[in-house]
N, C-alpha and C positions, 0 to 999 in steps of 0.2 A: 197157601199164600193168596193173601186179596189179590185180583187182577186188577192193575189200573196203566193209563195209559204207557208207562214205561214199561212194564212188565210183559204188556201185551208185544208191545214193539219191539223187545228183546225176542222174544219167544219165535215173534214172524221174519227175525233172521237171519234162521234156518232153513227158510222156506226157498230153493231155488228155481230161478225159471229157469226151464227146462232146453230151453233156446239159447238164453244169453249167457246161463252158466254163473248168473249172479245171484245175490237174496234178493229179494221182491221190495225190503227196506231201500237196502243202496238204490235199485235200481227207482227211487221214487213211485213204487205201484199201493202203496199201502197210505188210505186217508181215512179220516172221521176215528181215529180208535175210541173206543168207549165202552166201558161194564154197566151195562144196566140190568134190573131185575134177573139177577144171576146170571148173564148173559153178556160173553162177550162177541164186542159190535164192532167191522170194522170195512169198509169197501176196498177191495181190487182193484184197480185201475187199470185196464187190459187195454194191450198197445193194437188190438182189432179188436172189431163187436163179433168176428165170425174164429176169433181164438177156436184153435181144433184142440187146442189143450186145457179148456176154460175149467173143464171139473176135474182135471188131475190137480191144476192149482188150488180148486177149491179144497177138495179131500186134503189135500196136506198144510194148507193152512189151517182146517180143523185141528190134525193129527198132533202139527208143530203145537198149537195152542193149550192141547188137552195133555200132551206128554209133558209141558214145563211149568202147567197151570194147574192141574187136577183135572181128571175124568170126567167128575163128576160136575165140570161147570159147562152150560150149554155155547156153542159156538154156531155165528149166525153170519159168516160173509156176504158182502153186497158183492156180486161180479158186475162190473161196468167198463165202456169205452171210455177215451179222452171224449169232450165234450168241444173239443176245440177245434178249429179246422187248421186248415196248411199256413195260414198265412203268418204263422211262427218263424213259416220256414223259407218264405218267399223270397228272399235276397231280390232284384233285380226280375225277378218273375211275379206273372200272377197271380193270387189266387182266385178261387172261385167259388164267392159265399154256400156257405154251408156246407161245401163238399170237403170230405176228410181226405181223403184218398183217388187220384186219378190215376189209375194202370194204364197203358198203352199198349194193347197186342199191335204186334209189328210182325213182318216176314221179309227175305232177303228177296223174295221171287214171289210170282204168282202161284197159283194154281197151289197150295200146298193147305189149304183148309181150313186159312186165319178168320176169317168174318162166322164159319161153325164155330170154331172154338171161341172166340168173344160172345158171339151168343151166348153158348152153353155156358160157357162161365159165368157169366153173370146172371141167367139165368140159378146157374149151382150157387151162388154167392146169395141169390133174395132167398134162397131156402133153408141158408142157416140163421134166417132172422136178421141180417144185416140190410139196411137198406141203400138199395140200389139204383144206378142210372147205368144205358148205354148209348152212346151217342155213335154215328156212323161219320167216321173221317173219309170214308172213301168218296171222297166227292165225283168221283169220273165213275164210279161202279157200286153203287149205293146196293146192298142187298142186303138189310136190317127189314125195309118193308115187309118185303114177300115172304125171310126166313120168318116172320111174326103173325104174319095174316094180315097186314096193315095197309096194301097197297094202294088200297084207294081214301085213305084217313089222311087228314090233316089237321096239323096242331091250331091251338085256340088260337087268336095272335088280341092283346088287351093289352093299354095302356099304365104304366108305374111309371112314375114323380116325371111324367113328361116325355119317356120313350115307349116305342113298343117292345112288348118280350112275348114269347113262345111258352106257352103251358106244354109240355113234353105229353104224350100217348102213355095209355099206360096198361101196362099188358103181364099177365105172368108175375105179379110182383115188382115190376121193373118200369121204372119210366124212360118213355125212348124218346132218341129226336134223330131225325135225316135230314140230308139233304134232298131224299126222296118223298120226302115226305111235302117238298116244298115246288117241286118240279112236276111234269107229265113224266110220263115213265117212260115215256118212248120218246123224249126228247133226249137229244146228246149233247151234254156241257162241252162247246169248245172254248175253255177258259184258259189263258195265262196263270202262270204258277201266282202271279199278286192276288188274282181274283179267287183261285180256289183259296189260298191263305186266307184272305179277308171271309169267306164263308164260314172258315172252319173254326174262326174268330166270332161269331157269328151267333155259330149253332153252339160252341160253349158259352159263353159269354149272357146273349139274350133270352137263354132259355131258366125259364123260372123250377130249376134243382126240385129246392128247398132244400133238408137235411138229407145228405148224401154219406153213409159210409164209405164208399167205393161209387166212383165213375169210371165204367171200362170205357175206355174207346177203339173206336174199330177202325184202322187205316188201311190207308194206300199200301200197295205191296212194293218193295224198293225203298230206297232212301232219299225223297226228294222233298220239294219244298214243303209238304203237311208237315212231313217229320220236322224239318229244322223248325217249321213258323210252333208247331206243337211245343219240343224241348223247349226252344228261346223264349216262348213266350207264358208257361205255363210251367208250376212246381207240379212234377209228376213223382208218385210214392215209387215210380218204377214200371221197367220194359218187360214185356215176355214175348221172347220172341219164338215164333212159331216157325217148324220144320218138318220134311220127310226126313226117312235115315237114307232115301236119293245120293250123291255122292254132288249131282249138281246143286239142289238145294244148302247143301253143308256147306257148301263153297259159297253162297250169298249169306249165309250166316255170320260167315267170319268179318266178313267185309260190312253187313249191319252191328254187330260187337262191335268192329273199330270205330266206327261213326259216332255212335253213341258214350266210346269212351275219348274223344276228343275234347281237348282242357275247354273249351268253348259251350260243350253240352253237359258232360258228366252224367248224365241220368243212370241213377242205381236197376243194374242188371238184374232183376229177380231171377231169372232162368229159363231154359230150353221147353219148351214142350215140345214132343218128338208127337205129330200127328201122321195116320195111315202105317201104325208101324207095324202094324200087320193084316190082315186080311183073314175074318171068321165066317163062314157060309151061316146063313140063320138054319138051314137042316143041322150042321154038324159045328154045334157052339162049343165045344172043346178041342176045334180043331186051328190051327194057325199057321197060313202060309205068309211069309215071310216076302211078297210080290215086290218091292220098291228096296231089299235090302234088311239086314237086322240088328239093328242096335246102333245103327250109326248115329243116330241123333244122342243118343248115352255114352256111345265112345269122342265124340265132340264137344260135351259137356263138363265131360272128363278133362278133357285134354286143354279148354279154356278156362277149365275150376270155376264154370257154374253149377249151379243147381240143375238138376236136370226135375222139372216140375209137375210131367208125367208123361204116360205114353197111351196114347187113345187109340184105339183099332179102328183100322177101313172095316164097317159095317153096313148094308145095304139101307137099314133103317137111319142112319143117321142122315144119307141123302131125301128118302124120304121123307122125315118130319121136317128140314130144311124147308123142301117143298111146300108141304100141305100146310105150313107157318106156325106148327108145334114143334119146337126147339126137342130134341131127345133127353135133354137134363128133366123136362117138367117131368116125366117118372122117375122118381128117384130111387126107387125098386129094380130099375130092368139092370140089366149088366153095364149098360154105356153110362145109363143114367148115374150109377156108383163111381163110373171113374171119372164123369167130371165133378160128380163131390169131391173125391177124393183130393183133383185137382186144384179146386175151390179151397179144400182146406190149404192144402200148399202152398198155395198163391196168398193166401191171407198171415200165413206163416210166416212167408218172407217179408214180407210189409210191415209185418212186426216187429222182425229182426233188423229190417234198414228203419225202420222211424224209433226203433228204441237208441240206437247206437250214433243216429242224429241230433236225440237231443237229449244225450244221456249227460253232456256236460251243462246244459240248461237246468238238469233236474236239482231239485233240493232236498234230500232227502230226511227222511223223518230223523231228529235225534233222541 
């Protein structure tokens, strides 16, 4: 059978994402078909650039094409992201040129290990080739700086069509911006919730991105006004909020959940990550004591039917590269370093899964 463009488009679906549980047709991922020089052509359209599933799809839109096409014809998929940003999706929110994607790590409480994990995440997110920002919302306790090596750096500041904007640091793959970056470090913000709001407006806003797959941002711990000025003012791809399996921590969980799911904000819950959930001596790496509790942040995950996004260990090195402003993801070989890939992938997973089911009724599918 010649392939041409219906033929091809029939054939691709059969192809299912493996997430949404649909064809790649319906769900609008399939553009450009074309047979040329024996050869059929056609691009992917992946709902992230950091898809952990990007070459399962590809292999089976080979397999779907060569099983209903002949063997014997060569099959060459493009894998691609949307090229588009949020502002599809902006209803009464902002967007912010060129950025695809804004995360939010959030925590119910302090002290539980949110600004490591926004790091390391983003951080694991430049190393699957997506490109990235992080920006520091903690405007009263800024610590992007130091976990970076950056303390005493400060962004460019130049003129565009008459304001000034902020060149972001750029480090690790990652372009950053603080409020520390912009203060002494041993100066202490005493600001009004309007004034931090307006900074934090500020540092997204004035800082010159450019193309952003993913902007993690790093907040305040609790639910106060960054979080409301953040959700209200700004389309975010989604929350991850960060926990011990503590029994206290779980309990500021529940109470960040309901916040976030008030008809006012709505922002899509991506899931738990359960941090310090156990504790490995670097002598004895097969061993895990269970210090803070075991599994509660998975039995709470459970029980509010999110995603639980992963579970990272208390490890002595991960304070120390904090420290010394080597984030622990940049080895992506060591033990820690795997599970915040792992994490990265999951995180990009779900971003997939809320941004395809957001504009799956916008989509046109091929006929």
């Amino acid at each position: 059978m010649e392939p041409n463009e219906k033929n091809i488009i029939d054939a691709l679906r059969n192809v299912m994402d493996p997430d949404l549980h649909k064809d790649l047709v319906s769900l609008g991922m399939i553009e450009n078909v074309r047979f040329e020089n024996n050869t059929v052509l056609f691009k992917v359209i992946l709902t992230t650039p950091a898809c952990p599933l990007k070459n399962k799809i590809r292999q089976d839109c080979i397999d779907a094409v060569k099983k209903h096409l002949g063997n014997d014809i060569n099959v060459a998929p493009e894998m691609g992201a949307k090229v588009t940003t949020q502002q599809h999706n902006i209803s009464q929110k902002e967007g912010i040129p060129g950025v695809k994607n804004i995360i939010a790590v959030v925590s119910g409480k302090g002290g539980v290990g949110k600004s490591t994990i926004a790091a390391n995440l983003a951080v694991a997110l430049a190393k699957t080739g997506a490109k990235t920002g992080l920006v520091d919302a903690d405007i009263y306790g800024p610590s992007i700086p130091m976990m970076f090596g950056l303390s005493d750096e400060r962004p460019e500041i130049f003129e565009k069509d008459g304001k000034p904007r902020m060149l972001p640091l750029l480090k690790f793959g990652l372009s950053l911006n603080s409020i520390g970056f912009l203060v002494e470090p041993e100066k202490a913000l005493i600001w009004r919730g309007p004034m931090a709001s307006s900074a934090l407006k500020q540092l997204l806003n004035d800082t010159e991105w450019g193309e952003l797959d993913y902007l993690i941002v790093d907040t305040p711990p609790g639910t106060g006004d960054i979080h409301l000025t953040l959700t209200q003012s700004f389309k975010l791809a989604g929350i991850a909020i960060v926990t011990t399996p503590q029994e206290v921590a779980l309990a500021d969980v529940i109470k960040a959940v309901n916040m976030y799911k008030q008809d006012g904000l709505k922002v899509p819950i991506l899931g738990l990550i359960e941090n310090m959930s156990y504790f490995t001596p670097a002598e004895l790496p097969d061993n895990k004591y269970y210090i803070f509790g075991k599994d509660g942040g998975a039995r709470l995950a459970d029980t509010l039917q999110l995603p639980l996004l992963g579970q990272i260990p208390l490890v002595q090195s991960v304070c120390e590269s904090g420290d010394q402003g080597i984030p622990v993801a940049t080895n992506a070989e060591s033990p820690l370093g795997k599970a915040f890939h792992n994490l990265a992938q999951t995180v990009s997973q779900q971003v997939a899964i809320w941004n395809a089911f957001q504009e799956m009724t916008e989509v046109k599918p091929c006929k």
